[in-house]
C-alpha positions as CSV (number, residue, x, y, z in Angstrom):
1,X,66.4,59.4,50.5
2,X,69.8,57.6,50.5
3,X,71.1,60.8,49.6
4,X,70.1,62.9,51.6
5,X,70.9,60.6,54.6
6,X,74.4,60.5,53.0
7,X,74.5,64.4,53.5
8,X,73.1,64.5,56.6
9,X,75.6,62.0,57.8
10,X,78.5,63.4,56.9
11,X,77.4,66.9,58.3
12,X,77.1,65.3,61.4
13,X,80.1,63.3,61.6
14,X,81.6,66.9,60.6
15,X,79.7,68.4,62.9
16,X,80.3,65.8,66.1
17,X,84.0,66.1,65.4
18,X,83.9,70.0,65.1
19,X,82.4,70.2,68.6
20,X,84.3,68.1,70.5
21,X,87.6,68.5,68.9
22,X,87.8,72.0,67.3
23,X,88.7,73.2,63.8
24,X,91.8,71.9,63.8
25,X,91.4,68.7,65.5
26,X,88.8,67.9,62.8
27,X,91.3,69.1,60.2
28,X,93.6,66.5,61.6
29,X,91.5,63.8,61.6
30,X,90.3,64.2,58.5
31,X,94.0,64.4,57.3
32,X,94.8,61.0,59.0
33,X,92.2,59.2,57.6
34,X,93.1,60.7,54.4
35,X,96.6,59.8,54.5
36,X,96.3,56.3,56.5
37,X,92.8,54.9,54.9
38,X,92.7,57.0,51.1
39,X,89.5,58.0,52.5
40,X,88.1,61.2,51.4
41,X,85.0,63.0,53.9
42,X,82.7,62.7,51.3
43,X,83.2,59.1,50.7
44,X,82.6,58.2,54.5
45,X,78.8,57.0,53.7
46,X,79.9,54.3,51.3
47,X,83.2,53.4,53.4
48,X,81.3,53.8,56.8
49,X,83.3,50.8,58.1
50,X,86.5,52.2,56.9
51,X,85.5,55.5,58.9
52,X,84.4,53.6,61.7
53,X,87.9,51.9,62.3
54,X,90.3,55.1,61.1
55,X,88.4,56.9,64.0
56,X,89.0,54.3,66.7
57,X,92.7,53.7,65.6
58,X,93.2,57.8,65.9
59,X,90.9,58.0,69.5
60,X,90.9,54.7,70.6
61,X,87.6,54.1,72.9
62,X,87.1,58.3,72.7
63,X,85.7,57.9,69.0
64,X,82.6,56.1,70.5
65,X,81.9,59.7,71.5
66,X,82.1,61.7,68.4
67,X,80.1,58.7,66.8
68,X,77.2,58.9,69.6
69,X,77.6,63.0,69.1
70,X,77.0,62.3,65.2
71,X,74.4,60.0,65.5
72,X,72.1,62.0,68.2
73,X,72.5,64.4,65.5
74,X,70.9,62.3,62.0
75,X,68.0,60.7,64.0
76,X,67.1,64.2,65.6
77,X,67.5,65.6,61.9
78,X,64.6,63.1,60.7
79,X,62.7,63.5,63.1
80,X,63.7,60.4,65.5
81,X,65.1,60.0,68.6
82,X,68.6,58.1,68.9
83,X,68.3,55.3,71.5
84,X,72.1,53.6,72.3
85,X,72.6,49.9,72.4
86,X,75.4,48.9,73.5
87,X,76.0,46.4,70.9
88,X,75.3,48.4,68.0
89,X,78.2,50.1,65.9
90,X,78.1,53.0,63.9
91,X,77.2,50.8,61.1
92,X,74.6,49.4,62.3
93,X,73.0,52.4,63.8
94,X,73.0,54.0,60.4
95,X,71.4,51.0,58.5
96,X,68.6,51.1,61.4
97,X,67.9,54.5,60.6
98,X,68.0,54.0,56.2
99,X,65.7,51.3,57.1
100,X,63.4,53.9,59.3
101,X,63.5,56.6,56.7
């Protein structure tokens, strides 16, 4: 299942930052943590911290929305619904769902 959560994550995360940003903007963002972190899209589920921190030096408090995009996205995928707490990260949200899957 780890797997496929992996997929579905980075979809997401691709997905979210597609939406709100645009081809480009993804593009760019993808570049910077590339260039900044050495991290590489599909690698995001093992350095989900990494990710997590790239995106809020790049947007600052505007990557909380492309990670609340992302994750409304992987819990509605398996069949859950995504419920914010406010002092939950990314991280945390996606070990709560591994654990739920």
């Amino acid at each position: 299942m780890t797997k496929k959560l992996d997929r579905q994550l980075i979809k997401c995360i691709d997905g979210a930052l597609r939406e709100i940003f645009g081809e480009l903007g993804a593009k760019a963002i993808y570049s910077y943590l590339r260039d900044r972190y050495s991290l590489r899209r599909e690698d995001i589920p093992e350095r989900l911290e990494t990710f997590e921190k790239g995106l809020k030096d790049i947007l600052s408090s505007g990557a909380w929305a492309a990670e609340r995009m992302a994750l409304k996205n992987l819990y509605s995928n398996f069949g859950l619904e995504y419920r914010n707490k406010t002092n939950h990260r990314l991280v945390d949200h996606v070990s709560n769902l591994k654990r739920q899957v």
